[in-house]
C-alpha positions in Angstrom: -73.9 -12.2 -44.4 -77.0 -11.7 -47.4 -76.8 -13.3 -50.5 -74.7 -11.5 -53.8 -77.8 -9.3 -54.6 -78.3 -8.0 -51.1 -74.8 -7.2 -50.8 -74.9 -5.2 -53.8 -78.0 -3.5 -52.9 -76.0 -2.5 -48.9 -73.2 -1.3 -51.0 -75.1 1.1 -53.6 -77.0 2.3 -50.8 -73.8 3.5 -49.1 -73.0 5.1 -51.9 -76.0 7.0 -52.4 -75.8 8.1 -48.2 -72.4 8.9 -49.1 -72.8 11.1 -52.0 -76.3 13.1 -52.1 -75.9 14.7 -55.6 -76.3 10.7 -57.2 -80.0 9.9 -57.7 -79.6 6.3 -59.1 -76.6 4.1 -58.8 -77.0 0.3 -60.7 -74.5 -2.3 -61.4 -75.3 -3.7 -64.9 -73.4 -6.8 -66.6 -71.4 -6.4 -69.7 -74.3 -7.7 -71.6 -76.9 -4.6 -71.0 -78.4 -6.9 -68.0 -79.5 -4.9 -64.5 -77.8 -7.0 -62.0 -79.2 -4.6 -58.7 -80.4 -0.6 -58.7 -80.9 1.4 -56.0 -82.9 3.1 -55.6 -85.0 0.6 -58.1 -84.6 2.7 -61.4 -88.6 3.4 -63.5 -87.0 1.2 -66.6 -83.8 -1.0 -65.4 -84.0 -2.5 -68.9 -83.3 0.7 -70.7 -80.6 2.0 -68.5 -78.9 -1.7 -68.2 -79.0 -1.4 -72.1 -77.3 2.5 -72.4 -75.1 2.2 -69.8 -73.7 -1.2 -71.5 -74.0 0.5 -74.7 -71.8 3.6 -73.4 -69.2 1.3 -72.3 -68.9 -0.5 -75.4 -68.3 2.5 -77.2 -66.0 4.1 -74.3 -64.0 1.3 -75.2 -63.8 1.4 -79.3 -62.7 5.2 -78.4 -60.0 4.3 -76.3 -58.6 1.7 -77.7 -59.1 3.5 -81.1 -56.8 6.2 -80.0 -54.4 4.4 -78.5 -55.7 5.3 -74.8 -55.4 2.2 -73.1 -58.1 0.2 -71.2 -61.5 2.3 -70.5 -61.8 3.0 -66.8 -65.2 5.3 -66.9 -67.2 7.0 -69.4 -68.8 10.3 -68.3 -71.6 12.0 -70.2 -72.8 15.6 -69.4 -76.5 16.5 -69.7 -78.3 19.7 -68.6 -80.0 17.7 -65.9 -77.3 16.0 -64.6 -74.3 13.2 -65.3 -74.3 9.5 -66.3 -71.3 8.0 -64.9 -70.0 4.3 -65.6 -67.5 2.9 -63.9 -65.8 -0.8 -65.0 -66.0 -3.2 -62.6 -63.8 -5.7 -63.4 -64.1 -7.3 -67.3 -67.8 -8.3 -66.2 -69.9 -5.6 -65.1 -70.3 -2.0 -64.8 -71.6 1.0 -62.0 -73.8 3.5 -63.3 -74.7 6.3 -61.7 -76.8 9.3 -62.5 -76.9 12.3 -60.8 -78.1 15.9 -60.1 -76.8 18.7 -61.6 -73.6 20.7 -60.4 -72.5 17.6 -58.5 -69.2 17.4 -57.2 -67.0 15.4 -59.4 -63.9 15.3 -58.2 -66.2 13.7 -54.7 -68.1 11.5 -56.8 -65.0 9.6 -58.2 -63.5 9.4 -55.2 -66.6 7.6 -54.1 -66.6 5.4 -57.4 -63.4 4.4 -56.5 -64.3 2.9 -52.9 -67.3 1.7 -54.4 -66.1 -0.4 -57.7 -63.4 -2.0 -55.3 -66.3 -3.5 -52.5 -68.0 -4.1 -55.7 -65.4 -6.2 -57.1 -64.9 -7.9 -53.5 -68.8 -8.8 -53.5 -69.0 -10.1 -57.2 -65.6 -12.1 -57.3 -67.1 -13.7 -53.8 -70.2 -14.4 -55.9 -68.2 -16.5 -58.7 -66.2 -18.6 -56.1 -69.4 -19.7 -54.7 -70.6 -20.2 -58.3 -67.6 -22.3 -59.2 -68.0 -24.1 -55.7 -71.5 -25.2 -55.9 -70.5 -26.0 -59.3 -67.8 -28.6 -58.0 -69.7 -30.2 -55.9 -72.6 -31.2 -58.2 -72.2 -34.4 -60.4 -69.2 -34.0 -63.0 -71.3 -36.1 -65.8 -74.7 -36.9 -66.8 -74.5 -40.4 -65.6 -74.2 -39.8 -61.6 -77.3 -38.0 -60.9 -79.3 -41.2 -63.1 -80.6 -44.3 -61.2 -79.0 -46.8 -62.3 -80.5 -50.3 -63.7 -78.7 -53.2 -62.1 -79.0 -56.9 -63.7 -81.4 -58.1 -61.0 -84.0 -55.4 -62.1 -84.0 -53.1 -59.4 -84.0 -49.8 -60.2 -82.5 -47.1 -57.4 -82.7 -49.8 -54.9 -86.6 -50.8 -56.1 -87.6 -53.9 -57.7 -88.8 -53.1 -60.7 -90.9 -56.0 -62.3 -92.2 -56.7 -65.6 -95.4 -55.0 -65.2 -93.2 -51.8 -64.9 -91.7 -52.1 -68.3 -93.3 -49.9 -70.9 -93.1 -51.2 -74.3 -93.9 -49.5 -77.7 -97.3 -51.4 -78.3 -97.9 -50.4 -74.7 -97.3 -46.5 -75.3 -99.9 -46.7 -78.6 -102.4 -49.0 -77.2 -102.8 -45.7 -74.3 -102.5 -43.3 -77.4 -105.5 -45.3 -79.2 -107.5 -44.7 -75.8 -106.8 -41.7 -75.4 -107.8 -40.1 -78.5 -110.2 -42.8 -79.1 -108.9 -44.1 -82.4 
């Protein structure tokens, strides 16, 4: 099993073999951040940024007219849809696609897809909060302690290895030459 990206990337490209009319599928973060495309999108950083923008507002809309929790926003262009898709509180799928696509196919698809997605990315935060557990809980356990013999991390540190404030400006004066 690949890491969280190149899942992502296996499911969007199952998606586009599955459904021929999308030319672009991406999952984008909440924040307007591209998280994977495929195929790789010309500017990631401007569709990351609509798509997140479109959500936002989906959800002022909804919520403004007592509609409940967003679920997708759909916009209609001459050339083709923009579809997103809420994965979770987190994220979002975007796809765009050719014109005269099958809509009724394509959220059926969505559907499948968000859920793997979902599977993928909440598999991505328990390793997160794993590796997270596992690393030192404060400051003070990943630091080498100084014991009263002098030894530092199991060294003996002696008294030529202490750096005192003279010290420090004495190598300042030669190094600048003042």
């Amino acid at each position: 099993m690949g890491g969280i990206a190149t899942q992502m990337r296996e499911v969007l490209e199952k998606l586009l073999k599955r459904t021929p009319d999308i030319q672009v599928a991406a999952v984008v973060s909440a924040e307007g951040l591209m998280m994977m495309s495929a195929p790789d999108y010309e500017d990631e950083e401007l569709l990351a940024a609509l798509a997140s923008s479109m959500m936002f507002q989906g959800e002022r809309v909804v919520k403004d007219l007592g509609k409940g929790d967003l679920e997708q926003v759909l916009v209609k262009g001459k050339e083709g849809y923009v579809v997103a898709q809420n994965i979770g509180e987190d994220a979002a799928l975007v796809v765009l696609t050719h014109p005269g696509g099958k809509l009724g196919l394509l959220f059926l698809e969505l559907k499948h897809t968000v859920r793997e997605l979902e599977s993928v990315l909440k598999a991505g935060m328990e390793m997160l909060e794993e590796s997270s557990t596992s690393a030192p809980e404060t400051a003070e356990e990943s630091v080498p302690s100084l014991d009263l013999e002098g030894e530092l991390g199991g060294e003996a540190a002696g008294a030529s290895d202490v750096t005192t404030l003279e010290d420090l400006e004495k190598e300042g004066e030669d190094f600048f030459g003042t």
